[in-house]
N, C-alpha and C positions, 0 to 999 in steps of 0.2 A: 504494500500500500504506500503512495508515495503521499510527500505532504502532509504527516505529523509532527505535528511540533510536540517538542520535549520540556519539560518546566521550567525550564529559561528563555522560550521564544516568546518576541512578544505579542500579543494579542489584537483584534480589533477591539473596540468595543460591544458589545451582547448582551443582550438581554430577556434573553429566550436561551436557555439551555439547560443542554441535557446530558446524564451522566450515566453510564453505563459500565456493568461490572461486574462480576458472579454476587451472588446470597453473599455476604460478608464479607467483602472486599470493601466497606467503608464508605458506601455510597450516599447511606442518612447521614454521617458523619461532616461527609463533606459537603454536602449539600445544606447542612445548618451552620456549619462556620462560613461557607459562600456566601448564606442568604445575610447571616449577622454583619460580613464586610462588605456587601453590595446594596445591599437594602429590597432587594428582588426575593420576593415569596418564594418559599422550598413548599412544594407540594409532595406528602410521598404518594405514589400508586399504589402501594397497599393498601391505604388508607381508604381511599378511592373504589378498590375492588374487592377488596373482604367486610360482608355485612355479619350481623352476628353468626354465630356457632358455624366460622370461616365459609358461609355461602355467600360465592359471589351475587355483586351486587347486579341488578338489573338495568341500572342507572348507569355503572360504570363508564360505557363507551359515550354517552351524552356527558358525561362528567369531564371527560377525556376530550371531547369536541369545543368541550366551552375551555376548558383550562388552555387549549394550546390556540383559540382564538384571540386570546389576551394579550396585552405589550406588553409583559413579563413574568417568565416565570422560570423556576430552577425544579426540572424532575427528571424521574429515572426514564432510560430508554428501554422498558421493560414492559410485558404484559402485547404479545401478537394485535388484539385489537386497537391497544393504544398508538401503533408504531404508526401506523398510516398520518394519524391524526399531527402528532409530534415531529417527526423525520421533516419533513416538506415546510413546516413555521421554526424549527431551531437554527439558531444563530451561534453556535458551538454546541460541539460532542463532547465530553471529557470521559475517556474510557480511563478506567481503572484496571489496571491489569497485572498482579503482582503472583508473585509465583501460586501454583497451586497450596503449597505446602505454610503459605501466611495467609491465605483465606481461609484455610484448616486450623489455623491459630486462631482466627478472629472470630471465625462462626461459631465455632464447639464452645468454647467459653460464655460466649454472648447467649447461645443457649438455655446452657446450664443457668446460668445466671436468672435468665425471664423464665427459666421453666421455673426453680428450687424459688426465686422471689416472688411468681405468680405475676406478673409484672402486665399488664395488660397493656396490649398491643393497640389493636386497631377496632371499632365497635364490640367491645368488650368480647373482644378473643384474648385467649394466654396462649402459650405453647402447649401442645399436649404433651402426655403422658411422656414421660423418657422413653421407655419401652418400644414405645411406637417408633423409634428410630430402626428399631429390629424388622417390623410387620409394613411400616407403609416407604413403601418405593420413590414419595416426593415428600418425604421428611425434610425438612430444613437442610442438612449438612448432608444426608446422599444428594438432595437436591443438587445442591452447591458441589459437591465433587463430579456429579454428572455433567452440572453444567456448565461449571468454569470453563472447558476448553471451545466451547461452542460462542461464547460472547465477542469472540473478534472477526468471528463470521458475521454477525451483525452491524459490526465495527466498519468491516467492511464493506458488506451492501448497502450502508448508507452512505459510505464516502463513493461507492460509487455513482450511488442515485444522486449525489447531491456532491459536485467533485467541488463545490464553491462554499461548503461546509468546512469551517476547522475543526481541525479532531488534535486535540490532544492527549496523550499518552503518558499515566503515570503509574509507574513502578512500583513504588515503596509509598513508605510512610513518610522519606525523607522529601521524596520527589515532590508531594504534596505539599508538605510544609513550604518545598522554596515556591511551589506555582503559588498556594496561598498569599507569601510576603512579597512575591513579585511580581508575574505577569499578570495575575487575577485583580489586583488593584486595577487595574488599567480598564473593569469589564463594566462595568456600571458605578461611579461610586454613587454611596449614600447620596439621598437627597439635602438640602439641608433647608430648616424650617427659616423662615425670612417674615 
């Protein structure tokens, strides 16, 4: 894929974007430090597509129509119906893409954590049962090992439907921190009250 930039290039300014990456590759993460130094709303898509006792919503794809008809927003490049909707109004990609074996770090804990603290997620879903990592085949973390290798195929078909799209590529945890203090300043800044 040619025409990624790395987290020292620097940027246009954007204000529509989207971030894409395996199940725990840091995507909420980065997408609420974004939205806190840009001032552009993080929407997650789960949110969006899990209604209570995790059925999806019916609303979802109208939810998805209205958010990416907006002048600004920061969400994942996730969820097949949503992709039509996002892909064609985004103004930067930021793929997240750090080895297999640090997404395995960051999901399995993150887990544990919202399972054992009950920690409610999205229209009062928790994680299920531990157990269920054993029995259901789109657990969180098989999830994310399934799919981690498949997200720069994504990566890809959009940089090619849209070669005037920037895509940025970040590695690590380091890599973020420098796009965060450096080229990301550059994408929208705060408004400021007058």
């Amino acid at each position: 894929m040619l025409g990624v930039l790395c987290a020292t290039d620097p940027l246009p300014p954007a204000r529509r974007i989207l971030l894409r990456g395996a199940s725990g590759s840091g995507k909420t993460t980065l997408g609420r430090a974004l939205s806190r130094r840009t001032g552009i709303p993080y929407i997650e898509l789960d949110a969006l597509f899990h209604g209570p006792d995790w059925v999806p919503r019916a609303e979802f794809e109208a939810d998805v129509r209205a958010l990416a008809a907006g002048p600004e927003w920061i969400t994942e490049y996730g969820y097949e119906p949503a992709r039509p909707h996002l892909g064609p109004r985004a103004e930067l990609l930021v793929w997240l893409d750090p080895p297999r074996t640090r997404v395995m770090a960051q999901v399995v804990p993150r887990t544990l954590r919202r399972r054992l603290g009950r920690v409610e997620l999205w229209n009062g879903n928790i994680e299920p049962p531990l157990r269920t990592f054993l029995t259901d085949p789109d657990h969180i973390v098989r999830w994310a090992w399934r799919t981690q290798p498949t997200v720069g195929e994504h990566v890809q078909a959009l940089a090619a439907a849209r070669p005037d799209l920037p895509v940025v590529r970040l590695r690590s945890r380091a890599e973020i921190r420098t796009w965060l203090d450096g080229p990301a300043r550059s994408l929208a800044p705060p408004a400021v009250d007058t």
